[in-house]
N, CA, C and O atoms as a printed pandas DataFrame, in Angstrom:
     atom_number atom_name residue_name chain_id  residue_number  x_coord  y_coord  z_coord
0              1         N          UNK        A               1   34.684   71.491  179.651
1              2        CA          UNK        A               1   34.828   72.811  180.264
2              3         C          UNK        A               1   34.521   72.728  181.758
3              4         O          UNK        A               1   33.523   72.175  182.220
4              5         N          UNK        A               2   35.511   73.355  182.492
5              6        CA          UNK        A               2   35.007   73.742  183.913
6              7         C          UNK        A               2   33.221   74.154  184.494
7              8         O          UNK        A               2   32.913   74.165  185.686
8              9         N          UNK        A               3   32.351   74.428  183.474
9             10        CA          UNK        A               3   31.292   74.585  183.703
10            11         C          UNK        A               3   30.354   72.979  182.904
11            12         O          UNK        A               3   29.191   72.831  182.530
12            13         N          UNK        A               4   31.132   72.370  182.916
13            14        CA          UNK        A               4   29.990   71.181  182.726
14            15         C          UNK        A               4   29.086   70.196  183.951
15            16         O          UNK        A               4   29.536   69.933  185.066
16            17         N          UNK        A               5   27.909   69.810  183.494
17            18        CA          UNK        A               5   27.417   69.493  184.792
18            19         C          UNK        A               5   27.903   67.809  184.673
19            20         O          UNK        A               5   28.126   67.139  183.664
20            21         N          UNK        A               6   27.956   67.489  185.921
21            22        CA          UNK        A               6   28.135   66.020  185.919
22            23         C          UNK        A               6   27.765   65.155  186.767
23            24         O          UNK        A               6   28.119   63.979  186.843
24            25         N          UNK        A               7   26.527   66.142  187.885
25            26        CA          UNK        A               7   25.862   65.557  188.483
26            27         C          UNK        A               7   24.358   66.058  188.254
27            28         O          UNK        A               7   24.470   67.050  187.533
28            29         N          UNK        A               8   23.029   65.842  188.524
29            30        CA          UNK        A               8   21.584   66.571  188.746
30            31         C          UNK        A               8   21.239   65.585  189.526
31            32         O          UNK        A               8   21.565   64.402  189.631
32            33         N          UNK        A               9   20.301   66.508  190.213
33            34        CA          UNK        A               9   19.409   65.478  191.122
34            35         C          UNK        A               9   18.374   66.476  191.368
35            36         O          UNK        A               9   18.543   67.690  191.490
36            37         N          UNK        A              10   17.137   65.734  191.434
37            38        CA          UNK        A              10   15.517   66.407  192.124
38            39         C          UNK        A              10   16.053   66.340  193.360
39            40         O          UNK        A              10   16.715   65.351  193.676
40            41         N          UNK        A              11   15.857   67.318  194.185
41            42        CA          UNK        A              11   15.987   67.709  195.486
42            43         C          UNK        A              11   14.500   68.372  196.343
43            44         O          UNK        A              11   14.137   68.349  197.519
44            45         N          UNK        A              12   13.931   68.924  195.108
45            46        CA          UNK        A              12   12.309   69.372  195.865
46            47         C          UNK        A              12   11.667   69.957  194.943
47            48         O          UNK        A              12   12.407   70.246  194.003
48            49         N          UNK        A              13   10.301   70.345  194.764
49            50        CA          UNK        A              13    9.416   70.716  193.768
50            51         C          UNK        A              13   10.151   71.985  193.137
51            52         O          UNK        A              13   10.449   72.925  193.873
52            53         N          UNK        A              14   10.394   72.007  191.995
53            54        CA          UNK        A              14   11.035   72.561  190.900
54            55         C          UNK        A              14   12.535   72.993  190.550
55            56         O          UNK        A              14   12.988   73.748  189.689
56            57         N          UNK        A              15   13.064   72.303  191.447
57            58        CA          UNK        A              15   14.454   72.076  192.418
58            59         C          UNK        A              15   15.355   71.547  192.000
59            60         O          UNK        A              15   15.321   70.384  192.402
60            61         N          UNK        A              16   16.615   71.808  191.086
61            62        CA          UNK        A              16   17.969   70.495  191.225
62            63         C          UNK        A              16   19.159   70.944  191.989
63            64         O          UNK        A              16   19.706   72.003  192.299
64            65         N          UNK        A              17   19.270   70.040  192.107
65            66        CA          UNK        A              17   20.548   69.898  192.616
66            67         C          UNK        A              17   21.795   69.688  191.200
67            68         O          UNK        A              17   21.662   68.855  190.304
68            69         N          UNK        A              18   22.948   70.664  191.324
69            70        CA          UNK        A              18   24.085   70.139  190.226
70            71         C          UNK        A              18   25.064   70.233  191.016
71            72         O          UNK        A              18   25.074   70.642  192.177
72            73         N          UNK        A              19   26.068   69.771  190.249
73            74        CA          UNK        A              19   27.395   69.466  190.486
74            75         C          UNK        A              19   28.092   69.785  189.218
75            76         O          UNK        A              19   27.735   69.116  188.248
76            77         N          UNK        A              20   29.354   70.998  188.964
77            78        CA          UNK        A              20   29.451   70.833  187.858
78            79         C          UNK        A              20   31.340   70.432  187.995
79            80         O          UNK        A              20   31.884   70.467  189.099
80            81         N          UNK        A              21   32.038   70.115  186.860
81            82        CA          UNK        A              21   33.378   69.467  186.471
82            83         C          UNK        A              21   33.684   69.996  187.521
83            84         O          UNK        A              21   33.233   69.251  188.392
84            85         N          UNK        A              22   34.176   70.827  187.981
85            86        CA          UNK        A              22   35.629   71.643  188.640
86            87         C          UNK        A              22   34.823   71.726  190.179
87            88         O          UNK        A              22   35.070   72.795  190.738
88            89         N          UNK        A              23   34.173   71.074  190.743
89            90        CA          UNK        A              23   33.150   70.284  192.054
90            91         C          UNK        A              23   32.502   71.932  192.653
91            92         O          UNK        A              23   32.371   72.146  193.858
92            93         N          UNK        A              24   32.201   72.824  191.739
93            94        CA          UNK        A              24   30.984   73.883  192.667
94            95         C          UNK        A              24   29.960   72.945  192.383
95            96         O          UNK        A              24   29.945   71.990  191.606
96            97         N          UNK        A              25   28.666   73.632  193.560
97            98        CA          UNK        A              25   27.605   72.981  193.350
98            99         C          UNK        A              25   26.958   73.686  193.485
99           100         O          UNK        A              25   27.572   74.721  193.743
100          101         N          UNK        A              26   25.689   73.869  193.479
101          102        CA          UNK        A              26   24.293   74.624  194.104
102          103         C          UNK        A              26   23.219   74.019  193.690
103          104         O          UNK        A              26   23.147   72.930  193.120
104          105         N          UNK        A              27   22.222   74.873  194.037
105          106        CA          UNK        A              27   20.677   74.503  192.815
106          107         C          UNK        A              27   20.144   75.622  192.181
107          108         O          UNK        A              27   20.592   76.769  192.172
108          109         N          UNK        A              28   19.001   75.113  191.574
109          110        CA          UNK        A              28   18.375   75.624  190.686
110          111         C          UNK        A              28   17.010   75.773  190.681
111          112         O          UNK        A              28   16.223   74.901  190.313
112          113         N          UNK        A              29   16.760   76.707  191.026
113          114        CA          UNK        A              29   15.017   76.408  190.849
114          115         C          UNK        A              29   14.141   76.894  189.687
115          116         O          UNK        A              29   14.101   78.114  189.533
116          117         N          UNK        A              30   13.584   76.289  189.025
117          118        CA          UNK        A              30   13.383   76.651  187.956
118          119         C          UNK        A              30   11.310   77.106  188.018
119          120         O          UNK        A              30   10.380   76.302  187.957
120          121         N          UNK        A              31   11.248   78.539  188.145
121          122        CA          UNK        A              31   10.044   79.512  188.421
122          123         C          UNK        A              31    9.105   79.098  187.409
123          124         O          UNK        A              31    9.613   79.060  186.288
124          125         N          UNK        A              32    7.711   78.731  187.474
125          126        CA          UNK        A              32    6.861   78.853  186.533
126          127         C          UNK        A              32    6.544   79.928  185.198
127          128         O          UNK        A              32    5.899   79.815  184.156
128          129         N          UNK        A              33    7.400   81.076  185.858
129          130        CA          UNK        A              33    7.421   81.966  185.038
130          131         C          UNK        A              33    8.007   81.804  183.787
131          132         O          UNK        A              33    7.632   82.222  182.692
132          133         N          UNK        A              34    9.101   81.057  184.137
133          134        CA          UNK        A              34   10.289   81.003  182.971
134          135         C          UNK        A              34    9.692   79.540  181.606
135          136         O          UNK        A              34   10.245   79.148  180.578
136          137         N          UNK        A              35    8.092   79.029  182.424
137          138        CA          UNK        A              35    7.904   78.036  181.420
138          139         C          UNK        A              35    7.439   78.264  180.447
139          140         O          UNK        A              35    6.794   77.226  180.300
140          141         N          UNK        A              36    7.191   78.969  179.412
141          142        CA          UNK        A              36    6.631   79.386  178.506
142          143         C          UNK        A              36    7.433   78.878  176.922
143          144         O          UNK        A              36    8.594   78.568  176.652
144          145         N          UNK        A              37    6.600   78.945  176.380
145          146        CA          UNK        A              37    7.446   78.554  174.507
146          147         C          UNK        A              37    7.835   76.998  174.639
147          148         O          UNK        A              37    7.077   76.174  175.150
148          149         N          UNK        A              38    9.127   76.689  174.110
149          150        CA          UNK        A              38    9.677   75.813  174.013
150          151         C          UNK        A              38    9.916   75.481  175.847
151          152         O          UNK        A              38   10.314   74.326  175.997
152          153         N          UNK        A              39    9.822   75.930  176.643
153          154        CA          UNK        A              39   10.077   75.549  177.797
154          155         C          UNK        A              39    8.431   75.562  178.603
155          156         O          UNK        A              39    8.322   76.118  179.696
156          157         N          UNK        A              40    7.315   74.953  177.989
157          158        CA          UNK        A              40    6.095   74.784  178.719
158          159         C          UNK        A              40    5.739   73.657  179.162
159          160         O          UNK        A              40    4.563   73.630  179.525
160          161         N          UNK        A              41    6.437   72.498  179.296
161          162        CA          UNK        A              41    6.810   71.291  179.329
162          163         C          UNK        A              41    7.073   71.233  181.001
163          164         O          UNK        A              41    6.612   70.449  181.831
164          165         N          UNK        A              42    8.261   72.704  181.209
165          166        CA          UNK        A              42    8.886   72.068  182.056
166          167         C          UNK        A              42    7.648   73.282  183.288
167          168         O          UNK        A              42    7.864   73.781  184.393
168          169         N          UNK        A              43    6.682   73.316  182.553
169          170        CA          UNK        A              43    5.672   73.860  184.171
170          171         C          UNK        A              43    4.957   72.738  185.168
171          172         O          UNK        A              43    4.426   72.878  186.269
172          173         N          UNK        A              44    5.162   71.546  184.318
173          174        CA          UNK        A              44    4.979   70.152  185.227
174          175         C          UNK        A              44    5.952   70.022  186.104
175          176         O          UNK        A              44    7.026   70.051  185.503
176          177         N          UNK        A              45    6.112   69.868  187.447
177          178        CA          UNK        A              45    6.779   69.862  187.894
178          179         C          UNK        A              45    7.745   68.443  188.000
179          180         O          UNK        A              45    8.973   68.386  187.934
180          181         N          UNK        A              46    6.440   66.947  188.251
181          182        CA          UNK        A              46    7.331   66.035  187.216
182          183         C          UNK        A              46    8.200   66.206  186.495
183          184         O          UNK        A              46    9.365   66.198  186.894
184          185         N          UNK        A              47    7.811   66.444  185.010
185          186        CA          UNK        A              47    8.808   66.656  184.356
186          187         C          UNK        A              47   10.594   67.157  184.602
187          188         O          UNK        A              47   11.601   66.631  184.129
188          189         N          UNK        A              48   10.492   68.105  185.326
189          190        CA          UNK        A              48   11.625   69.218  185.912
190          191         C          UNK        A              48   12.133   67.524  186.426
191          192         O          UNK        A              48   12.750   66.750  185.695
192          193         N          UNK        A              49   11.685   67.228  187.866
193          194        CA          UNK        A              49   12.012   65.911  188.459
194          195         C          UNK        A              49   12.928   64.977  187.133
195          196         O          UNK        A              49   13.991   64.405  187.372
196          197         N          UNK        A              50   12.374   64.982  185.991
197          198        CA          UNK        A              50   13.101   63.895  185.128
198          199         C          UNK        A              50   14.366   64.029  184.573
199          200         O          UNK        A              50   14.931   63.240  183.815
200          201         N          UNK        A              51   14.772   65.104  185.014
201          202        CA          UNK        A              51   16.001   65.697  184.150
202          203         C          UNK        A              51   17.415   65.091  184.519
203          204         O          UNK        A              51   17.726   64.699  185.644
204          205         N          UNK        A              52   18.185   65.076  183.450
205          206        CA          UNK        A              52   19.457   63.707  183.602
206          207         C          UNK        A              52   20.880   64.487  182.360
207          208         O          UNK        A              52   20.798   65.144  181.322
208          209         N          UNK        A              53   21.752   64.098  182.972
209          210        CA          UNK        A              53   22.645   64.759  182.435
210          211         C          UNK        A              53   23.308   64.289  181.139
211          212         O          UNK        A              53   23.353   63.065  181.017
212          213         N          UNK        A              54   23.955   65.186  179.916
213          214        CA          UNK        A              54   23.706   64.171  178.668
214          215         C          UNK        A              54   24.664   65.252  178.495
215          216         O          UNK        A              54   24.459   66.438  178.751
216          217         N          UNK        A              55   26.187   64.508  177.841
217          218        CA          UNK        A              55   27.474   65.888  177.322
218          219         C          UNK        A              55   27.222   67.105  178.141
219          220         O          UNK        A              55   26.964   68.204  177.649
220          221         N          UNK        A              56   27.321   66.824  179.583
221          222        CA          UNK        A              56   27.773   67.841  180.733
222          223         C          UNK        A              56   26.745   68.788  180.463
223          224         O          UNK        A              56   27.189   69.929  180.598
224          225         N          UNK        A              57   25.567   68.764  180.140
225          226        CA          UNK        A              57   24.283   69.417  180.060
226          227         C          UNK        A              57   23.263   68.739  180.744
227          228         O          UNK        A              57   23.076   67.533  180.911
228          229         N          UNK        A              58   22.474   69.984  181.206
229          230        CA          UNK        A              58   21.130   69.255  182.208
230          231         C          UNK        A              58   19.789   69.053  180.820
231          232         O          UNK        A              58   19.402   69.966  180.091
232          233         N          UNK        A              59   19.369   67.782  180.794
233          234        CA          UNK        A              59   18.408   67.846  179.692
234          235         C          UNK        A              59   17.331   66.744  180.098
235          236         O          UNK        A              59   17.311   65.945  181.034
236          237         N          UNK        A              60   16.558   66.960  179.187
237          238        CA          UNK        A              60   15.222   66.225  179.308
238          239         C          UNK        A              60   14.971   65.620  178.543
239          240         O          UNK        A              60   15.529   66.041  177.530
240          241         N          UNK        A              61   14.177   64.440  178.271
241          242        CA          UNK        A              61   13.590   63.404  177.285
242          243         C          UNK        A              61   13.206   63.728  176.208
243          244         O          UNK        A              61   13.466   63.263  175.099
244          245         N          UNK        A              62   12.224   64.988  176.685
245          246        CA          UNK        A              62   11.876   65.853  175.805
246          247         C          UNK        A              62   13.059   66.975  174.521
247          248         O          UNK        A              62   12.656   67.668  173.587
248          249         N          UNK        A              63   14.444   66.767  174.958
249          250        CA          UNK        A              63   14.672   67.618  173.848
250          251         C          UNK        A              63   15.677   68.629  174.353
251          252         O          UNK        A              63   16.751   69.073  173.947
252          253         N          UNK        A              64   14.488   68.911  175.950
253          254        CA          UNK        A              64   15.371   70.584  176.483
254          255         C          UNK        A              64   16.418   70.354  177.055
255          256         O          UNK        A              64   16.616   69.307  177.672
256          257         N          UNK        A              65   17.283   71.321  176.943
257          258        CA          UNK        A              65   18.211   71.412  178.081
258          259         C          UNK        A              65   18.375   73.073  178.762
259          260         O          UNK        A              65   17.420   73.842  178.873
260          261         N          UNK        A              66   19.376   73.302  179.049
261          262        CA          UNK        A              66   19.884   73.990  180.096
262          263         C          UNK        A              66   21.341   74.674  179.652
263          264         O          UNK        A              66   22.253   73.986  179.192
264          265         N          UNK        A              67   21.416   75.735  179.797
265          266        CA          UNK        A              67   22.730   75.800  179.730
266          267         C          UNK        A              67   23.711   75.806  180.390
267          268         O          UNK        A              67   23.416   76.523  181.347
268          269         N          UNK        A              68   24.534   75.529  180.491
269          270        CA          UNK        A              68   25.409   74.997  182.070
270          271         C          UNK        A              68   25.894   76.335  182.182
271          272         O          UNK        A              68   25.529   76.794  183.264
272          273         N          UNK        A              69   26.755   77.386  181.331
273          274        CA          UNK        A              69   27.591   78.579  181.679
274          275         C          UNK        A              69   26.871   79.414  182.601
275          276         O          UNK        A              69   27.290   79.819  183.686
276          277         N          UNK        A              70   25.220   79.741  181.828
277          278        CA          UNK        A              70   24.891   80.408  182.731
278          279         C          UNK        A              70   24.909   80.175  184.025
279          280         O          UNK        A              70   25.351   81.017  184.807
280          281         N          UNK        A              71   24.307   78.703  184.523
281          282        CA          UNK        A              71   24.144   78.277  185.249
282          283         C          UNK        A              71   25.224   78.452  186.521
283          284         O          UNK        A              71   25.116   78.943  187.644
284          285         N          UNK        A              72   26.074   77.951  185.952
285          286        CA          UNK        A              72   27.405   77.860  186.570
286          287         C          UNK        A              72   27.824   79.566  187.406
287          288         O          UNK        A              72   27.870   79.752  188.622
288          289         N          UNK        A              73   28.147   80.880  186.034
289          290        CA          UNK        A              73   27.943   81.667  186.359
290          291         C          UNK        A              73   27.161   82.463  187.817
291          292         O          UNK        A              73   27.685   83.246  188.610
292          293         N          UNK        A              74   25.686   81.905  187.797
293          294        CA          UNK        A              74   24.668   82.409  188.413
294          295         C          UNK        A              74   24.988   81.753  189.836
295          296         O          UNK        A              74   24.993   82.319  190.929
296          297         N          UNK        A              75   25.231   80.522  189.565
297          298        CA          UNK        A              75   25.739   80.415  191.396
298          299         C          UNK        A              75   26.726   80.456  191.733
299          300         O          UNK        A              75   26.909   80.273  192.936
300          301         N          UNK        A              76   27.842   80.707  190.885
301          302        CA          UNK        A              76   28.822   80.763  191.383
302          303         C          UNK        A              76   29.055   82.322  192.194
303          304         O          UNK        A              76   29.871   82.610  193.070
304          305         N          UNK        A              77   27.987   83.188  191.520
305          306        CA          UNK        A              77   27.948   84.250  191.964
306          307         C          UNK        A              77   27.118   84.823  193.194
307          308         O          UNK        A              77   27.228   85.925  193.732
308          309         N          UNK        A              78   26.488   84.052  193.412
309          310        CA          UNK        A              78   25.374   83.563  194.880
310          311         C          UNK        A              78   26.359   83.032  195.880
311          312         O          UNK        A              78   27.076   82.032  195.914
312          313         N          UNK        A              79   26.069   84.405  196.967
313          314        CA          UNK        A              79   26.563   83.387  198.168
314          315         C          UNK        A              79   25.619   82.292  198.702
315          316         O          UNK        A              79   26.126   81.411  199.396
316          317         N          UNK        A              80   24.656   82.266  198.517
317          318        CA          UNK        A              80   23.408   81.073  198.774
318          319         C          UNK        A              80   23.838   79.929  197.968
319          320         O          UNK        A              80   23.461   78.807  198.307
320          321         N          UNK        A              81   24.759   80.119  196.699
321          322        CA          UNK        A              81   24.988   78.907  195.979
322          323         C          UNK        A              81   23.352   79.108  194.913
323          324         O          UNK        A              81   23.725   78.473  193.927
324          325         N          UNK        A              82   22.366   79.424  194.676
325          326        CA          UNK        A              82   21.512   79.277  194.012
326          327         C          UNK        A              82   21.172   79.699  193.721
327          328         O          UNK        A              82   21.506   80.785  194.195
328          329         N          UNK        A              83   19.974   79.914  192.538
329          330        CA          UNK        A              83   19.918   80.362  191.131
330          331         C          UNK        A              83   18.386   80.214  190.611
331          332         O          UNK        A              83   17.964   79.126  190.220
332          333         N          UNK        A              84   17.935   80.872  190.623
333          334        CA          UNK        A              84   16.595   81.483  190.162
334          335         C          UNK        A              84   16.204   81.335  188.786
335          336         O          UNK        A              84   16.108   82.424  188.221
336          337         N          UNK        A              85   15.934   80.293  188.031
337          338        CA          UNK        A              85   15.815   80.656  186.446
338          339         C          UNK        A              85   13.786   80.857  186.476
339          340         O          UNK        A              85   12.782   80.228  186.812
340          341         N          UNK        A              86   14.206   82.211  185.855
341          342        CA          UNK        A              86   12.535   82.938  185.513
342          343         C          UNK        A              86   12.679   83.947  184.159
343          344         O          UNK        A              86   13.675   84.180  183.475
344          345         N          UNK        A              87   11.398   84.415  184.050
345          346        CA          UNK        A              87   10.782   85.120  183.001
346          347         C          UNK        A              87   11.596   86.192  183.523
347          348         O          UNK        A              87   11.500   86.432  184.726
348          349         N          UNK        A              88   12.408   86.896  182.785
349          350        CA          UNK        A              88   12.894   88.873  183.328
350          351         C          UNK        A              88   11.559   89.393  183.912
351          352         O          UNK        A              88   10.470   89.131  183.403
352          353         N          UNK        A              89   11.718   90.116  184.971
353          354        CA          UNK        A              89   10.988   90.999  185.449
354          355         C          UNK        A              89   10.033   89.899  186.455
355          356         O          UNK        A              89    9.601   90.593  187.375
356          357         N          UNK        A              90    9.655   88.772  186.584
357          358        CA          UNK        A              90    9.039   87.911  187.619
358          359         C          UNK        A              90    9.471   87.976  188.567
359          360         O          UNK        A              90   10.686   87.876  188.741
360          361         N          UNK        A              91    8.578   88.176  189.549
361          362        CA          UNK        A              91    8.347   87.947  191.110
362          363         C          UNK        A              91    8.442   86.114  191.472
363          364         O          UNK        A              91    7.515   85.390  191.110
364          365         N          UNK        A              92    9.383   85.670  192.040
365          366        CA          UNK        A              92    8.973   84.615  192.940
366          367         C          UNK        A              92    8.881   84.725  194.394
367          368         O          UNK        A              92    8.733   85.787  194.999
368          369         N          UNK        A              93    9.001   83.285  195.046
369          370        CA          UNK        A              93    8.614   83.330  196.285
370          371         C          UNK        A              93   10.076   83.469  196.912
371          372         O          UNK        A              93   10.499   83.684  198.047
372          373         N          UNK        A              94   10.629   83.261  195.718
373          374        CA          UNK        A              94   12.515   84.077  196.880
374          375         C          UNK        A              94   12.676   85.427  196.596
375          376         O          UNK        A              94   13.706   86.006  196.940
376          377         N          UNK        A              95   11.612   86.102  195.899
377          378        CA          UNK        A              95   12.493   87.410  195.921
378          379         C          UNK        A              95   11.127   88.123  196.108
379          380         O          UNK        A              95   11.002   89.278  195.702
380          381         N          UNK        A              96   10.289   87.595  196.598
381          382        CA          UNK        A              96    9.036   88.344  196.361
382          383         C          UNK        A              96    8.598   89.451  197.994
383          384         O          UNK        A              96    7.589   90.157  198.009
């Protein structure tokens, strides 16, 4: 699918960089807020750093992944190109 990723890269503390099939790109920053449950893993920020692409999904050693549509979606809809993944209703330091 046009929304698969086929590049990631750590770019800065909680930060990737993608690339997906059809060459948009942006990043991602992924908010402490949003680490909770099955995603408390990724409040290490290491961790986030380890992430590698596996069947055009952003995923981790651990198990998690990402979903690319949204993803894709969310910056494609950003003129900044980037994409905020948090808890609904969280304050970060980009929108705070």
């Amino acid at each position: 699918m046009y929304w698969d990723v086929l590049k990631v890269n750590s770019i800065a503390p909680r930060t990737l960089e993608v690339v997906f099939s059809d060459g948009l790109n942006g990043k991602v920053f992924i908010d402490c807020s949003f680490c909770t449950g099955v995603f408390e893993a990724l409040v290490d920020d290491n961790e986030i750093s380890t992430a590698f692409v596996e069947n055009g999904v952003i995923t981790w050693s651990n198990g998690l992944d990402l979903a690319p549509d949204t993803m894709y979606r969310e910056i494609k809809n950003s003129p900044e190109r980037f994409y905020v993944i948090k808890k609904s209703g969280a304050l970060t330091e980009t929108n705070a």
